[in-house]
C-alpha positions in Angstrom: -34.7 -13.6 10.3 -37.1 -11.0 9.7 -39.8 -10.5 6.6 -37.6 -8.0 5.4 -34.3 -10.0 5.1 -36.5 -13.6 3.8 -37.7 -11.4 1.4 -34.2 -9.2 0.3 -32.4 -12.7 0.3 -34.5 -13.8 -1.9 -35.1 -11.3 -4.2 -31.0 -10.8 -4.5 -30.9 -14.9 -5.1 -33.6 -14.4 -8.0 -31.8 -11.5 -9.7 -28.5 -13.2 -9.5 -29.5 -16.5 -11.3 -31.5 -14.0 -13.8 -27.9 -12.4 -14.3 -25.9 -15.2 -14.9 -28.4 -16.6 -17.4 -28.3 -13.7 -19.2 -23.9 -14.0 -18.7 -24.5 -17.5 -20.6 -26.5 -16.4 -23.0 -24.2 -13.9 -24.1 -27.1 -11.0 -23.8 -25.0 -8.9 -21.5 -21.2 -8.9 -21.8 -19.4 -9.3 -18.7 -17.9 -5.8 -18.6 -21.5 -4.4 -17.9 -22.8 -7.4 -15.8 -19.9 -6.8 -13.0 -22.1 -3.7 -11.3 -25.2 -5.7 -11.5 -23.6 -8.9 -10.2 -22.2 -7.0 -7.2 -25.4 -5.4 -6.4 -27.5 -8.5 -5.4 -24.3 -9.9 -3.8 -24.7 -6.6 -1.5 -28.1 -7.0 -0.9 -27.8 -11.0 0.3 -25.1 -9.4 2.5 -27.2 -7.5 4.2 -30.0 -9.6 4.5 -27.7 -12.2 6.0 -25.7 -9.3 8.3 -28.2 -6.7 9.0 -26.6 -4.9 12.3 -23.9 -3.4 10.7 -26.1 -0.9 8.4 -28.9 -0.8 10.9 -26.4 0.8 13.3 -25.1 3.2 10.0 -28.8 3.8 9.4 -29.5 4.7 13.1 -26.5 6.8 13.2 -27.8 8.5 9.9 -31.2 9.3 11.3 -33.3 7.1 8.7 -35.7 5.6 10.7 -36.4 2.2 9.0 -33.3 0.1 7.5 -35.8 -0.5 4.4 -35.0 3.7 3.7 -31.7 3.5 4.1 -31.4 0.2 1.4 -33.7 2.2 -0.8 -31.7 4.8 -0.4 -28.5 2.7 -1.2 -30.2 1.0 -3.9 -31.2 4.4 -5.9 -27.9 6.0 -6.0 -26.4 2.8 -6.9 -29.1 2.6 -9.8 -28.0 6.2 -10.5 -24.6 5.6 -10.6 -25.0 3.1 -13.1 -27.2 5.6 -15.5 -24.3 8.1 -15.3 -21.6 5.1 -16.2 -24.2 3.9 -19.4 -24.4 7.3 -20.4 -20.9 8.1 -20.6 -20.5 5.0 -22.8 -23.2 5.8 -25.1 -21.8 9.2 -25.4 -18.4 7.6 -26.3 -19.7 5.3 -28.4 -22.0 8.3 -30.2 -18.7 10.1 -30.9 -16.8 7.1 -32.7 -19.9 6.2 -34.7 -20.2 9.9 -35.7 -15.6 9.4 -36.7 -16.5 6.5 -38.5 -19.3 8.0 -40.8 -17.1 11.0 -41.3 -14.3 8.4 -42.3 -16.4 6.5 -44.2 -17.4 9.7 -46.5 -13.8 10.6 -47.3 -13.3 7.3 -48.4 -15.9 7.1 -50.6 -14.9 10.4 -52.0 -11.9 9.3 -52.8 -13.0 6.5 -54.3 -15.2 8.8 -56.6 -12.5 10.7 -57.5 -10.5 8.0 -59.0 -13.5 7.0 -61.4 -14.1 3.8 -59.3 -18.0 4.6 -58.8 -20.9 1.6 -57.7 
């Protein structure tokens, strides 16, 4: 093994045990942790079975495998930033239903004299 792969494997070992604390202390739910529990699962892949995406990388013309995992990693990272922003977007719009909701209620409460 080279540098490159002691040094992925364990990097992808440390950010796993990080993630599953954080699963068992209920910090991140389990819906959001499955991405980032598949990521360093990837990376120990690869630091364990390098040839198959050194040959993918050679065949790409990336001259180092460290450019093509960076490259991996980023749009994975990006990926994940357009997920989390389509859920903050959803969750924007419900928030915005439920004060709108919440205002006809209370006008109709104020309408049948039952004021705080």
């Amino acid at each position: 093994m080279t540098n490159l792969q002691i040094e992925m494997a364990i990097a992808s070992i440390l950010l796993l045990i990080i993630i599953i604390i954080s699963l068992k202390k209920n910090t991140i739910s389990i819906k959001n942790s499955i991405a980032w529990l598949l990521l360093p699962v990837f990376f120990l892949l690869i630091a364990i079975f390098p040839e198959p995406l050194t040959t993918l990388s050679s065949w790409l013309g990336f001259e180092t495998l460290s450019n093509f995992i960076f490259l991996i990693a980023i749009a994975l990272l990006i990926m994940l930033c357009f997920f989390h922003t389509i859920t903050i977007s959803r969750q924007q719009n419900q928030i915005t239903k439920l004060i709108q909701e919440m205002s006809i209620l209370k006008q109709k409460e104020n309408k049948n004299g039952k004021t705080k």
